[in-house]
C-alpha positions in Angstrom: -2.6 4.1 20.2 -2.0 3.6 16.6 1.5 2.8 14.7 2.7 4.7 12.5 6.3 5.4 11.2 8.1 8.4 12.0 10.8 8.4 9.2 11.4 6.6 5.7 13.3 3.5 5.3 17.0 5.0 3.7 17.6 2.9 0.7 21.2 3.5 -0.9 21.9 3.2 -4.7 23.7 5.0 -7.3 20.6 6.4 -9.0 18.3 9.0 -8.0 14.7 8.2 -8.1 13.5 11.8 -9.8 -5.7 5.7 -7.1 -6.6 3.4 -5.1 -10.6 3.2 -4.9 -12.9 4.7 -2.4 -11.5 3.6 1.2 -10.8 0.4 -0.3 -7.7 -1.8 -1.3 -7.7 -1.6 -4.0 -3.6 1.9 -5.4 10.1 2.2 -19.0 7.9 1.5 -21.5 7.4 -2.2 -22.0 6.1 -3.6 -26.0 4.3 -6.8 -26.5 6.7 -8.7 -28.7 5.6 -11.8 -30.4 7.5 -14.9 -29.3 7.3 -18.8 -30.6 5.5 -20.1 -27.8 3.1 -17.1 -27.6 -0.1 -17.4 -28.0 -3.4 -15.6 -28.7 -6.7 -15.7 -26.0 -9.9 -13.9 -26.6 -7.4 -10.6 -28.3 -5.3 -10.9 -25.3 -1.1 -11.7 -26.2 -0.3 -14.3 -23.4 3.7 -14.9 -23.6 4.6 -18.4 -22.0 7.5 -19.3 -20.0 9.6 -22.4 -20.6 7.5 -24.3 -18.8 4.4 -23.8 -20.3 2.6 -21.5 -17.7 1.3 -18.2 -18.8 2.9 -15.1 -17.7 0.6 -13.3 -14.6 0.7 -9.8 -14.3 -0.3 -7.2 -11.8 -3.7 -4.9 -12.2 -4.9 -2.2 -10.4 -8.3 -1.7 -10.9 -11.2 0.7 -10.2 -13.5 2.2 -9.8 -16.4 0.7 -8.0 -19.9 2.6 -8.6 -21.3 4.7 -5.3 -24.7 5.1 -4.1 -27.2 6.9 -6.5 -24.2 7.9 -8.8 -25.9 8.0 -12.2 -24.1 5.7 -15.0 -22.7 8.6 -17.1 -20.9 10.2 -13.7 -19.8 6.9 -13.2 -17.9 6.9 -16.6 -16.8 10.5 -16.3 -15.3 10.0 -12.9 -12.8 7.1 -14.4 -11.9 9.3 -16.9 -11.1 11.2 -14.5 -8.8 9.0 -12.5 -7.1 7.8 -15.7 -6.2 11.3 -16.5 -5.2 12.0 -12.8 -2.7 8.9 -12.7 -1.3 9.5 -16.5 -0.4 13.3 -15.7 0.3 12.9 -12.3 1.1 9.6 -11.2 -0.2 6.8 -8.6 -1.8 7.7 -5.1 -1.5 5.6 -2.0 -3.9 5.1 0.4 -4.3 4.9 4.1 -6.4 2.4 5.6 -6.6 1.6 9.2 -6.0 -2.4 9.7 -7.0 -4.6 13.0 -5.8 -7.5 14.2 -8.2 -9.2 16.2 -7.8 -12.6 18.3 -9.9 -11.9 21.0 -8.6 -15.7 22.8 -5.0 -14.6 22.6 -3.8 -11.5 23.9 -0.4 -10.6 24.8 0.8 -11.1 28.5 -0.3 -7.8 29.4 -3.3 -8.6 28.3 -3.0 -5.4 25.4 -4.1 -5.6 22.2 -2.5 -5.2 19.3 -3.1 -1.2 18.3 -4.0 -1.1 14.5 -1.7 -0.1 12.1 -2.2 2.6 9.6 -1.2 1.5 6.1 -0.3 3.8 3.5 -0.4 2.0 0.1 -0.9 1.3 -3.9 -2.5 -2.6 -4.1 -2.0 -4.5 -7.4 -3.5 -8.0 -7.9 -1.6 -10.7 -9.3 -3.8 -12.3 -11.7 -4.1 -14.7 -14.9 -6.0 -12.9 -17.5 -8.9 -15.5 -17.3 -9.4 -14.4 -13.6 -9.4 -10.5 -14.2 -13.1 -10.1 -15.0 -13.7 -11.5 -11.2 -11.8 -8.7 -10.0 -13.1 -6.4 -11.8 -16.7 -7.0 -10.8 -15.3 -6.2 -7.4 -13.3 -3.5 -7.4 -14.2 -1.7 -10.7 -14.3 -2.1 -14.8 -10.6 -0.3 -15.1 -8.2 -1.9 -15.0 -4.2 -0.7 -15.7 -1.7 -3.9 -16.3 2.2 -3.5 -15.0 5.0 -6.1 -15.8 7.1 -7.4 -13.2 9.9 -5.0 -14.5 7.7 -2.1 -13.5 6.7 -3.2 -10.0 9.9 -4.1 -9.0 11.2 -0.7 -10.0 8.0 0.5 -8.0 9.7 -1.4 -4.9 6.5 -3.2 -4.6 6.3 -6.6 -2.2 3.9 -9.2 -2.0 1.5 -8.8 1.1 1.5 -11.3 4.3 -1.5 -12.4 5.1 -1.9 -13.6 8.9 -4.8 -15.6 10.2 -6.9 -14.5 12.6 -7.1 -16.3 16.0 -10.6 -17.8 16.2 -10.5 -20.8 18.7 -7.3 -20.6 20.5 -7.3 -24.5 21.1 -7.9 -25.2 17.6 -5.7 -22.2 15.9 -2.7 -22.8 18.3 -0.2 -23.2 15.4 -2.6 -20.6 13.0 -1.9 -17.8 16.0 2.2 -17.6 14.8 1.3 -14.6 12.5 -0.3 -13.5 15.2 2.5 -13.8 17.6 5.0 -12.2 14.6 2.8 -9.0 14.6 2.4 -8.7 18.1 6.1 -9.6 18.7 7.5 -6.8 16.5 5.2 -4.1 17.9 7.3 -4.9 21.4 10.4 -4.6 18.9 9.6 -1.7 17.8 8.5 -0.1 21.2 12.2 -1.0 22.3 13.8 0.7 19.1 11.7 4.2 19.8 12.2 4.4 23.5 16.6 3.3 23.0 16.0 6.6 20.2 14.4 8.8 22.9 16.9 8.3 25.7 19.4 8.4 23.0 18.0 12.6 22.2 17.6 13.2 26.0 21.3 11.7 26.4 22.6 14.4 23.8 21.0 17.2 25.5 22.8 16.6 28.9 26.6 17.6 29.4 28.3 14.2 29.5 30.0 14.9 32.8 26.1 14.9 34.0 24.1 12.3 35.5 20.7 11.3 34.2 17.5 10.2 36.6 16.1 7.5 34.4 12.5 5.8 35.2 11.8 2.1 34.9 8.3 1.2 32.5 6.3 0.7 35.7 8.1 4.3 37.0 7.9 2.9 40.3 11.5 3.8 40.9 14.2 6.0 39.3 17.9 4.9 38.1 21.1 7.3 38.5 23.0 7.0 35.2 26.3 9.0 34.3 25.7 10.2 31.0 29.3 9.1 29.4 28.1 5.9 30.7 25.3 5.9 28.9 25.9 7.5 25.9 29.2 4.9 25.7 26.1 1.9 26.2 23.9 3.7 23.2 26.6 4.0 20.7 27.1 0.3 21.5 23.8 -1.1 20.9 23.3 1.0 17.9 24.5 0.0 14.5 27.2 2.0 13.2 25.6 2.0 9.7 21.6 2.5 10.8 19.9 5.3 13.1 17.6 3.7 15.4 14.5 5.5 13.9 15.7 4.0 10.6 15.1 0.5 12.2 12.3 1.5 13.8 10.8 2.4 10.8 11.5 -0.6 9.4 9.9 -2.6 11.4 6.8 -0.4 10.7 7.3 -0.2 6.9 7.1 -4.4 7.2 4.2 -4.3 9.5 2.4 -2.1 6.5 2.6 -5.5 4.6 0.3 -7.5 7.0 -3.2 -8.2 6.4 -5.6 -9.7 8.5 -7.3 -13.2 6.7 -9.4 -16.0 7.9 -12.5 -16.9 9.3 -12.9 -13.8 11.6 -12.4 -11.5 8.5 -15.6 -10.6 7.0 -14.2 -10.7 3.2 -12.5 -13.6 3.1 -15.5 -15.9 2.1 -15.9 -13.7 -1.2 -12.2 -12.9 -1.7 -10.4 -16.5 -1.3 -9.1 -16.2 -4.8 -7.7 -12.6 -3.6 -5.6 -14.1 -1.0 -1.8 -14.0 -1.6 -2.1 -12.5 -4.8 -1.7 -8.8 -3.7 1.3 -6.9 -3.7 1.5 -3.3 -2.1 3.8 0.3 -2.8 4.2 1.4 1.2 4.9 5.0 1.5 7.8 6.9 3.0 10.5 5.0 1.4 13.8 7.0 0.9 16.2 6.5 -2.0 19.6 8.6 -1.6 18.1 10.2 0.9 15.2 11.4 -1.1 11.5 10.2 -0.6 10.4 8.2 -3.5 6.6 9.6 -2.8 5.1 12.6 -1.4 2.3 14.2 0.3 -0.3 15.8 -2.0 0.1 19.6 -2.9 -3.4 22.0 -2.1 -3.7 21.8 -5.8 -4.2 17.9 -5.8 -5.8 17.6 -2.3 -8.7 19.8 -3.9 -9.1 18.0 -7.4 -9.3 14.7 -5.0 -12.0 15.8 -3.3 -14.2 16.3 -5.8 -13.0 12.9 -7.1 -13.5 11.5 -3.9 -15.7 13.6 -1.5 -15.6 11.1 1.3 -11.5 11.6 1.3 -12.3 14.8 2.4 -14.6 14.2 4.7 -13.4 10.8 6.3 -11.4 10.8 10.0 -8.8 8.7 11.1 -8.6 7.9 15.1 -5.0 8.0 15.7 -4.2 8.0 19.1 -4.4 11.0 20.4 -5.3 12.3 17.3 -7.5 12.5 14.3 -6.2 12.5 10.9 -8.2 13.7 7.9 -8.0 10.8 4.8 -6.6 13.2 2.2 -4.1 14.3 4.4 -2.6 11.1 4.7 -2.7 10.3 1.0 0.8 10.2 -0.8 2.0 10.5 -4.4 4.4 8.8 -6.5 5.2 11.0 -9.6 7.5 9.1 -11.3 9.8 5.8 -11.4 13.5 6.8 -11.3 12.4 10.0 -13.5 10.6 8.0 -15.8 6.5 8.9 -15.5 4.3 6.7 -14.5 2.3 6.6 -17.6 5.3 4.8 -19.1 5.4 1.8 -17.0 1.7 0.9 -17.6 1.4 -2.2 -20.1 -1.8 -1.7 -21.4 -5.1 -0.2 -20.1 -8.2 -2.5 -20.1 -11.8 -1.3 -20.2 -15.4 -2.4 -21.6 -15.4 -2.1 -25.8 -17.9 1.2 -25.1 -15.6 3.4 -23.9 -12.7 1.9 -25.7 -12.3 4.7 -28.5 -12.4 7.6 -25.7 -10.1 6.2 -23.6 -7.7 5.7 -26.6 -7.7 9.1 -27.9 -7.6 10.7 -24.3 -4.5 8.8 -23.6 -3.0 9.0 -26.6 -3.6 12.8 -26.1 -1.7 12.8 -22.8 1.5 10.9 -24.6 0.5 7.3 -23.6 1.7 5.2 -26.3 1.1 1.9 -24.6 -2.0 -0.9 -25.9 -5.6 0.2 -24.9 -7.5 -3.1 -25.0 -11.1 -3.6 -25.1 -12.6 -6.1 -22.8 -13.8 -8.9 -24.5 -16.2 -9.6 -21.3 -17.7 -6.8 -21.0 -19.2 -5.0 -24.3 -21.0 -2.1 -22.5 -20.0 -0.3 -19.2 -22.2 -1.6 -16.1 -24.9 -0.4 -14.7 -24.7 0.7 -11.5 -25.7 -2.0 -8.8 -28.9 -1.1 -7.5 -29.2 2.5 -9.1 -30.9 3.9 -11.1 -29.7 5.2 -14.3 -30.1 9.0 -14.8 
């Protein structure tokens, strides 16, 4: 079976809180303001800290060409996707992650079921390494401060090796071990909540027949009894779906690296640079994201055909892609458009992409790449 959670994580404050590529990772208004020990690279405004080191900021880019998509639709369907996240706001993404270590298996000899992720990615990136990026995930790119992520409750991702040669990678397997270990965590929390519900439904003069994990035998419990042991082991402050979707919301953070994973030899420079928006977070009780209206889930799908048509195996089910999409409108009831930095592109669609967004109210920098005159080809098409 696959993991999933089952509520959002309740975060308590004072305030009230109000596109990611093609099955891929890669998902307030700030002003650049002039300091002493600024300096200018190729047009781009690179503030230094005290220390000398330029500032890094975090991209999102897309979106990468498909198969016999002409050069014009290419261009068209980022326009599209701008306009999409400056009137409506950033979409997260589910992707279905494995862990693999096929030389070390839990005890029971299970494997670790994969997870399903539901996430914006940004890159953390110096400037100078952003036209790498972009010739892998696509010649858009939008830039957020650190003021803007961290009001986007974004986190860095973990990466965890992968297990090739358990006599080698004995210390490389902790990762591992962490992932697999809160899965059994996890398992604990949802079966304590279950007996918990089943507990409430029974007088509590009854008595409950309770089966062991192997059922080979059954247990008498007086409900008061238990019921008095349930409200011990559960925190006053925290229901245990709460924790147990915690433990899921942190498991959304792992990613699989190393030898065994296929992109790792072209993506070493990726690794511990990303940083990821989970879904199904709760702020006073209200989710900061949501699931896409019909309106939305149909203007995706002629974005993105394959969102529509793409199945997810999980469990017992299967899950369509667009249905597991989520939204995030705003930032504490501030748009989204408004927390962008600037918007990057190649020099040839610069002027569009200016006026469009000005057009939609974005008052932010539209910056011309200075890499990248013309917009690419697509790889391996042909131009139509």
């Amino acid at each position: 079976m696959c993991e999933r959670r089952l509520v959002g994580i309740a975060l308590h404050s004072r305030t009230t809180s109000g596109h990611n590529q093609d099955l891929t990772r890669e998902n307030r208004t700030s002003r650049f303001q002039q300091t002493d020990n600024s300096k200018e690279t190729s047009g781009y405004r690179t503030n230094s800290r005290s220390s000398g080191m330029p500032e890094h900021y975090f991209y999102h880019s897309f979106s990468i060409s498909r198969p016999h998509e002409c050069r014009q639709a290419w261009i068209d369907r980022c326009f599209t996707i701008l306009r999409s996240i400056f009137t409506r706001g950033i979409v997260l993404t589910p992707e279905l992650v494995e862990f693999k270590a096929e030389e070390l298996q839990p005890r029971s000899g299970e494997q670790i079921p994969p997870i399903l992720q539901v996430r914006f990615c940004l890159t953390q990136l110096d400037i100078s390494d952003l036209k790498t990026h972009c010739d892998t995930f696509g010649p858009v790119s939008l830039e957020f401060d650190r003021s803007a992520i961290r009001d986007l409750g974004a986190l860095p991702v973990i990466y965890i090796p992968q297990v090739v040669d358990k006599r080698k990678d004995l210390m490389a397997s902790i990762g591992y071990a962490f992932v697999s270990k809160l899965r059994y965590v996890r398992r604990v929390l949802d079966e304590l909540a279950a007996l918990r519900a089943e507990a409430q439904a029974f007088d509590q003069d009854e008595s409950m027949v309770v089966s062991t994990n192997e059922a080979s035998e059954e247990v008498v419990i007086h409900n008061r009894s238990l019921r008095g042991f349930l409200d011990m082991v559960k925190p006053k402050q925290e229901s245990l779906e709460e924790l147990s979707s915690t433990i899921q919301a942190l498991s959304c953070l792992f990613f699989p690296a190393g030898p065994s994973c296929p992109e790792s030899s072209q993506m070493d420079y990726y690794h511990e640079r990303e940083w990821r928006v989970i879904s199904e977070i709760l702020n006073s009780g209200d989710p900061v994201d949501a699931p896409l209206n019909l309106v939305e889930k149909a203007d995706f799908a002629k974005i993105y055909p394959s969102w529509n048509l793409s199945l997810i195996p999980f469990g017992s089910e299967t899950l369509r892609y667009l249905d597991c999409c989520r939204i995030i409108r705003d930032i504490n009831c501030t748009p989204i458009k408004s927390r962008v930095r600037r918007v990057i592109l190649p020099q040839e669609i610069h002027q569009r992409a200016k006026e469009e967004l000005s057009a939609l109210g974005y008052v932010g920098e539209v910056t011309p790449a200075p890499w990248q005159e013309n917009f690419p080809y697509p790889p391996n098409n042909e131009d139509k």
